[in-house]
C-alpha positions in Angstrom: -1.3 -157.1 -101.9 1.7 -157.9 -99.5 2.4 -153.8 -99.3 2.9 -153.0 -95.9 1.6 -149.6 -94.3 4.6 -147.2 -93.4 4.7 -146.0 -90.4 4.3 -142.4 -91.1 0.5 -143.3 -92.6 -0.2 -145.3 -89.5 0.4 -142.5 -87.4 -1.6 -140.3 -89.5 -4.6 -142.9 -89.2 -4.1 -142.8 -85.6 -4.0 -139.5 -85.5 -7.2 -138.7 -87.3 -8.7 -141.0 -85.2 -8.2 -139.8 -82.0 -8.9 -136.0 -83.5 -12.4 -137.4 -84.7 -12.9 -138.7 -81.4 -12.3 -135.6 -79.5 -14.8 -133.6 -82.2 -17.5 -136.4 -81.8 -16.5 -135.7 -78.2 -16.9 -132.1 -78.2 -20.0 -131.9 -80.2 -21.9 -134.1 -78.0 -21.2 -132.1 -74.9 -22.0 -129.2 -76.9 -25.6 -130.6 -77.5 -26.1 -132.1 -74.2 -23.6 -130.6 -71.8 -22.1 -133.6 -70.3 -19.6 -136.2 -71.6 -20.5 -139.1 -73.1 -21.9 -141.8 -70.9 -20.5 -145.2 -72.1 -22.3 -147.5 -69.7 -25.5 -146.1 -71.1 -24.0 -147.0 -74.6 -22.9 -149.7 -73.6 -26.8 -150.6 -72.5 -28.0 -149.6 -75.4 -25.8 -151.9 -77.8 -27.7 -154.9 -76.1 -25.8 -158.3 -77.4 -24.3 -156.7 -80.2 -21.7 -155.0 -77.7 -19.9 -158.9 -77.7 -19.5 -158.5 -81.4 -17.9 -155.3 -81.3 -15.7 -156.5 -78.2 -14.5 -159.1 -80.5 -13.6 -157.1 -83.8 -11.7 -154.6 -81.4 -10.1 -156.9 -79.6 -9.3 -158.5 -82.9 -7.9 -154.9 -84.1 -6.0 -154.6 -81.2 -4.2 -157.8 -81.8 -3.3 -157.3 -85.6 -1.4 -153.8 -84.2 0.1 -155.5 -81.5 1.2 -158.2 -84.4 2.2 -155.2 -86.9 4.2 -153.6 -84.2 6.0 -156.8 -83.1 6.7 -157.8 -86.7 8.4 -154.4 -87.1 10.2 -154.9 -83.7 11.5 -158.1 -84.9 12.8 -156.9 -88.3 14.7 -154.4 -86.6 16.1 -156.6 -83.9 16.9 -159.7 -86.6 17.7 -158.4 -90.0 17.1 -160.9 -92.6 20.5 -162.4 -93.5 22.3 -161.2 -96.7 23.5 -164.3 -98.9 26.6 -163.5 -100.6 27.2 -164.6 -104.1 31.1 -164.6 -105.8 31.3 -164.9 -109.6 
């Protein structure tokens, strides 16, 4: 499974993420007329708010590391080996 994601998918994952945000966003205000307080959420996570620190931060790294791959392919082409018959 060494298929990597093209880039027009990862945008549309981004995408849809940041549009479910916004919904999950606007519902809640809808409901309760105020934004979303994320030091309350934050309180209410208790310890497991370290664990979710860590995934996200280990998210964040594996894009960084998908991104920089890319970057390097682009910059450094993999060398083409010539073979004469």
């Amino acid at each position: 499974m060494n298929k990597q994601i093209s880039i027009k998918v990862f945008l549309w994952m981004v995408m849809i993420w940041s549009a479910a945000n916004l919904f999950a966003q606007a519902i809640y205000m809808g409901f309760n007329g105020v934004p979303f307080d994320g030091f309350a959420m934050i309180d209410s996570l208790g310890n497991w708010y370290y664990a979710l620190v860590i995934i996200e931060v280990i998210v964040w790294v594996y894009v960084a590391m998908y991104f920089g791959k890319r970057l390097h392919s682009k910059i450094n082409p993999p060398a083409q080996i010539q073979v004469n018959h």
